[in-house]
N, C-alpha and C positions, 0 to 999 in steps of 0.2 A: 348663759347660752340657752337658746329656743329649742326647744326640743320638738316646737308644732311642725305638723306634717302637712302637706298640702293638702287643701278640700275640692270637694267637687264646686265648679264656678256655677253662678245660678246667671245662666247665658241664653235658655230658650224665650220663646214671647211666645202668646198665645196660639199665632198662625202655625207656629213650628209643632208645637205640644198637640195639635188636632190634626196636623196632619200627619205625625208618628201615630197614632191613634188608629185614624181611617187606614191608612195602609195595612195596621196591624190586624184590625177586624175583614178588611175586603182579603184577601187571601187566596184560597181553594175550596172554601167554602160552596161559595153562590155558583163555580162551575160543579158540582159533584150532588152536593147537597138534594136538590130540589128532586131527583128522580129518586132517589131513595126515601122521602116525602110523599111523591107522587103515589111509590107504590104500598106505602103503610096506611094513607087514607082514604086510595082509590077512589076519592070525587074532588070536583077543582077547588069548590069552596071551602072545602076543608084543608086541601092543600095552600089556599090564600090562608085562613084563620090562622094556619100554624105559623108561616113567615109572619103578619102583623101581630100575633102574640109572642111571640119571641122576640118581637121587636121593642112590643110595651114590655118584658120581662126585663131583657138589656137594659132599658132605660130607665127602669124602677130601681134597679141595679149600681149602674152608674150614678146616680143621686145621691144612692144611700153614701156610695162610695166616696162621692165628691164633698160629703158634710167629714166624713173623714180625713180626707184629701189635705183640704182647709184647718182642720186641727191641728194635723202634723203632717204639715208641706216637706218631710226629709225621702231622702232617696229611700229606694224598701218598698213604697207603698203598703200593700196588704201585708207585708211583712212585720212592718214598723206599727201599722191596727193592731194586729192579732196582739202581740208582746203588751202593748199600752192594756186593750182591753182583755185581757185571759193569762198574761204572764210571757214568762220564756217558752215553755212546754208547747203550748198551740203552733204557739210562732214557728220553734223550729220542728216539729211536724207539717207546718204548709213547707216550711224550704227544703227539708230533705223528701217533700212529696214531688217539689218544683225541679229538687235535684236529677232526683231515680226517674221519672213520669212524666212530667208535666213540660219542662222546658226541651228534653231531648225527645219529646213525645212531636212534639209541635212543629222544633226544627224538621225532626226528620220526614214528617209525613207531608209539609209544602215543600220542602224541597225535593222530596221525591217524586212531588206531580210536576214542578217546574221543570226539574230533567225530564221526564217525558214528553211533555211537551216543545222542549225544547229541540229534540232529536226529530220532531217534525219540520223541522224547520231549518236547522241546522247539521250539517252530516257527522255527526259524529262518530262512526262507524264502528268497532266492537267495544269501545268506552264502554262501562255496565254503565245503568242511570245512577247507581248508589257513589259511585267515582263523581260522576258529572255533580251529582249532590253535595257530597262532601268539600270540593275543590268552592263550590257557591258559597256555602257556610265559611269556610277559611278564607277564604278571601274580602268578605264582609265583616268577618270577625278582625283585620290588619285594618280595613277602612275606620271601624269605631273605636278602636285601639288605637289609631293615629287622631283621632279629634270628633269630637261630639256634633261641633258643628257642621263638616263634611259629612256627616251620618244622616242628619237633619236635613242639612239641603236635598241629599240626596233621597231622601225620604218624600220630601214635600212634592218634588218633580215626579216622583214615579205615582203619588198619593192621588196629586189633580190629575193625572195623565189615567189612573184607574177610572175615576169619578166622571171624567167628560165621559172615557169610550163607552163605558156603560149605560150614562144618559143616552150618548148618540144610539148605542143599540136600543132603547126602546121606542126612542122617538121612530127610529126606521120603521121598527117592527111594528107599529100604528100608523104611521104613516105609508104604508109602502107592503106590507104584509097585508097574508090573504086570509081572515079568520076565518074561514066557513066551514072549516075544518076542523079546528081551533076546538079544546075544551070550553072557552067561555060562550061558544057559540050557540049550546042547548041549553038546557035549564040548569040552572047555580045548584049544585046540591050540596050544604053546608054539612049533612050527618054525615061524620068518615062510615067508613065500612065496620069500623070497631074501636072504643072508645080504648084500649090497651093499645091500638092501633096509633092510636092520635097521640098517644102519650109517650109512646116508643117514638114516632115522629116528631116532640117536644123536644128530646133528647138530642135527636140529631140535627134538629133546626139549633141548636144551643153550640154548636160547632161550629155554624158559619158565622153565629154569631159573637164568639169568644174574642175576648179581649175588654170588654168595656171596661175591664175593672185594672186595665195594664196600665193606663198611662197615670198614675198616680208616684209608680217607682220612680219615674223623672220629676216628682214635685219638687225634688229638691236643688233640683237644676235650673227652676224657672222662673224667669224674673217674677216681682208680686204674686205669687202663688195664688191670695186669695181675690187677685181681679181675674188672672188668666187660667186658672183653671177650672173654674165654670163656662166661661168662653169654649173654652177648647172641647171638654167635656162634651156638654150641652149640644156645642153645634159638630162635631165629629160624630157623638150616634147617633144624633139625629139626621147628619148627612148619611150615614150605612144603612138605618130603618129604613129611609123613605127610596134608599137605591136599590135596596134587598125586594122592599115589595113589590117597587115598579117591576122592576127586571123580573122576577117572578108571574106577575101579571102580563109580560109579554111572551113569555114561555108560554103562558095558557092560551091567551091567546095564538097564538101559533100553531100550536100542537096538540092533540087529544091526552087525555089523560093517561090513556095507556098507551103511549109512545115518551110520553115523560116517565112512564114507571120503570118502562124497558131500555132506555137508553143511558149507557154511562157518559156519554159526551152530550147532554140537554143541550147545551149554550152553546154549542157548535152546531146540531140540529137545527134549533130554530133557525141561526143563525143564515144556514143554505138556504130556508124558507125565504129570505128578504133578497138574499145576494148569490143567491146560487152557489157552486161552488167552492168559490174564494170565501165564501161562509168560514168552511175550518181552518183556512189559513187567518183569517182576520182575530176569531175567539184563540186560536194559537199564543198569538203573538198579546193576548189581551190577558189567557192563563199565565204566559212566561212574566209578562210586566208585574201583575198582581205577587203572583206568586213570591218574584225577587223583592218586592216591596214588604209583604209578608214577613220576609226571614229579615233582612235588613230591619225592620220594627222590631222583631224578637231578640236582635242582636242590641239593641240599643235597652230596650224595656230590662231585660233576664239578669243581666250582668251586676245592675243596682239591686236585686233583692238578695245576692250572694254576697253584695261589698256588706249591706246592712249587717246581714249574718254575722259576717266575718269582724266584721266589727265591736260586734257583740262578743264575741268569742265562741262562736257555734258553729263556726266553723275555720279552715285553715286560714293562719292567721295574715300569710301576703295575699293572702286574694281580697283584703279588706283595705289594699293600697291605693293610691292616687298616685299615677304616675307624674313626677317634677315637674316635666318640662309641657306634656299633652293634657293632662290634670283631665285624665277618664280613669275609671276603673281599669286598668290593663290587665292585669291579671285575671280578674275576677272577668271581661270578656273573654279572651282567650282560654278559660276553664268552662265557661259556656257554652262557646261553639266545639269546647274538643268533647264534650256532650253526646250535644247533637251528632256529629262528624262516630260517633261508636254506636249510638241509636239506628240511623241510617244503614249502618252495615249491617244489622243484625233483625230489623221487623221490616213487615211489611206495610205498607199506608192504612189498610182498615185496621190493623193489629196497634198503629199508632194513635190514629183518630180516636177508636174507641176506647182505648187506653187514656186520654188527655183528657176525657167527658168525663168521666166517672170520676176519675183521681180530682179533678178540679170543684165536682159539686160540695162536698162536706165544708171547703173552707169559704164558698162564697156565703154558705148560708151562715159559717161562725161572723165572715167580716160585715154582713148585714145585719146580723143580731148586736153588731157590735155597737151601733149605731143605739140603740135602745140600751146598750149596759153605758157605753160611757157620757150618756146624757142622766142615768141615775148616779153613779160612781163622780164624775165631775160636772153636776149642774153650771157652775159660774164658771166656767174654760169659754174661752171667747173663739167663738164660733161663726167666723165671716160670712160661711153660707149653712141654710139650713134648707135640708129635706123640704122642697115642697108637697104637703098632702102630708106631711107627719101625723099621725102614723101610718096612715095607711096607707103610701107609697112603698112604704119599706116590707111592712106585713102582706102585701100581694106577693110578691117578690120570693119570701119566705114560706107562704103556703103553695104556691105553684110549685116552686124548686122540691119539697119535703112531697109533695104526691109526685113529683116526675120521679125521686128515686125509689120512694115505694113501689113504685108503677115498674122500674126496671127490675128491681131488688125482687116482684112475682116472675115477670119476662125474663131476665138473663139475670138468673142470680149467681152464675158462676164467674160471668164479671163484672161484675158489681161488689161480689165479696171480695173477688181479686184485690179490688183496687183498695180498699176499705184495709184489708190485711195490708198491703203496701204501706197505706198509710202508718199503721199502728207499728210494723217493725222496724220503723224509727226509735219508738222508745228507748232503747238498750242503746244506743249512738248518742242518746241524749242524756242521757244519766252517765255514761262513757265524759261526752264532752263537759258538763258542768263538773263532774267532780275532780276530769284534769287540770279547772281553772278553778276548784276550790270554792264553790257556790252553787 
């Protein structure tokens, strides 16, 4: 008698793998983002440097990540790194980071812009937005509980559908807008107002641009891993850099710098510059799309670094199932979004956002180091894609990330250490769980 359990089917192709990707990076980011930028480097040029440097960071990022990707194409992603290169201890220090912080950090702060925006639009009448949130999370969490591939399609549609409307707003905003007004109108000044300034604005440019390193946890879902997920990779951030910048560049053009610094609605602003009015109704309905596309990527990505866990025995042991008949994580999704669905209730959006930055920096820069330890550790491991610009793709990547937290660790060291102690009082959970499984 067989006693194998079912696995996860390896059902995506490259288009599906980058378009969960983009969705997951385009978010609530690029509407929020950019004036809290504005106001930390108070000139435009430096408000561009920060978007196309976060851009080339991202991408330095993804690389490293994608030489790993291609080693060990299993669900988990940066989970399944960390374990390979540093043991069990690292590894489950990022999941129980991803557990308490990082995945219910993330759920709850785009879904709690997407209800807001949402009630602009729709009458919702005394619903709180943290209900309207929750009910979006649970309902997406039954769709990828029910099949991987309705998760994906449904991905892919809302992905392109972000990517046009965004193009089409710049192209208007140059075509059709009135610069003279416009920050790029007077002279480019590239020195921020304060180099702490710019590195604080490092920080939070790195939020709109989070994700690069998610779609990895589906490698084990996807067909040929080592054709398609370079494909996918490659051209998913490199579609969000070049839509982050544009879009940014039409903000500036648009609007003065200090009316980007001042406004929490930028992308609805510019927006009545082109179209008047129906401005805010149109970024509305472009915040709701993105945003539900956001959490939908979260709900597909999150679920596999918990099955990996689980699987290992780090954590509860049916959440490391495959469902028989739908053959997804089930469980392991629906412990995901009930997460998120307790997050929501309990912080607010900037208490999440900047919660999700901080806890996420220490493990990108262990799963980019990782890259240089498991090329000394196993030289001859066949390695279908490698880091282009070895080393020094990876080593940019590594000395920017290590001064951005220096840089915050002077600036807010009180959450910064927060997050840092978060991390470390996993330990005693983990010495708990290996010694109840005897290793």
């Amino acid at each position: 008698m067989s006693d194998e359990r079912p696995r996860l089917p390896r059902i995506l192709g490259a288009p599906s793998a980058a378009g969960v990707l983009v969705g997951l990076m385009i978010g609530s980011g690029i509407f929020r983002v950019p004036s809290s930028i504005a106001m930390l480097v108070e000139t435009p040029g430096a408000a561009g440097l920060v978007w196309l440097a976060g851009g080339v960071l991202a991408l330095c990022g993804a690389l490293a990540v994608l030489e790993l990707t291609c080693l060990y194409p299993e669900a988990g992603g940066v989970y399944v790194f960390l374990r390979e290169a540093y043991g069990k201890l690292p590894a489950f220090l990022y999941g129980w980071t991803r557990l308490l912080l990082l995945v219910p950090a993330s759920l709850g702060a785009i879904s709690l812009i997407l209800a807001s925006y949402l009630r602009t639009l729709v009458p919702l009448g005394a619903v709180p937005d943290r209900v309207v949130a929750a009910v979006v999370i649970a309902t997406l969490a039954l769709l990828n509980y029910r099949s991987l591939l309705w998760g994906a399609a449904l991905e892919n549609v809302v992905s392109a559908a972000k990517v046009i409307a965004l193009a089409v707003l710049v192209v208007l905003a140059f075509a059709f807008g009135d610069g003279s007004s416009g920050a790029l109108a007077g002279p480019l000044e590239f020195a921020p107002a304060s180099w702490s300034g710019f590195g604080l604005a490092m920080v939070t440019v790195m939020w709109a641009y989070s994700g690069w390193s998610s779609s990895a946890a589906l490698a084990g879902e996807v067909r040929d891993p080592a054709r398609n997920m370079p494909i996918a990779v490659v051209g998913g951030v490199g579609v969000v850099v070049a839509l982050y910048v544009a879009t940014n560049a039409a903000y500036l053009y648009l609007l003065p710098i200090d009316a980007m610094a001042g406004s929490s609605l930028v992308a609805a602003d510019a927006a009545r510059r082109v179209v008047g009015d129906a401005g805010g109704a149109v970024i509305a309905v472009l915040v709701v799309v993105s945003t539900f596309g956001a959490v939908q990527a979260a709900l597909m990505f999150n679920p596999r670094i918990f099955y990996a866990m689980a699987s290992d025995g780090l954590l509860f042991a049916p959440i490391g199932r495959v469902h028989s008949t739908y053959l997804t994580p089930h469980l392991a999704t629906l412990f995901t979004a009930g997460l998120g669905i307790v997050y929501v209730s309990l912080r607010s959006f900037e208490q999440l956002a900047q919660a999700f930055i901080l806890g996420a920096w220490p493990f990108e820069i262990l799963v980019v180091w990782s890259v240089f330890r498991l090329r000394r550790l196993r030289p001859d491991a066949p390695r279908p894609f490698r880091v282009p610009g070895y080393p020094f793709v990876p080593a940019v990547f590594l000395c920017a990330t290590v001064a951005m937290i220096v840089n915050a660790l002077v600036q807010r060291p009180g959450l910064t250490l927060f997050g840092f102690g978060l991390i470390l009082a996993g330990l005693p959970f983990y010495f708990v769980a290996t010694r109840r499984l005897g290793h």
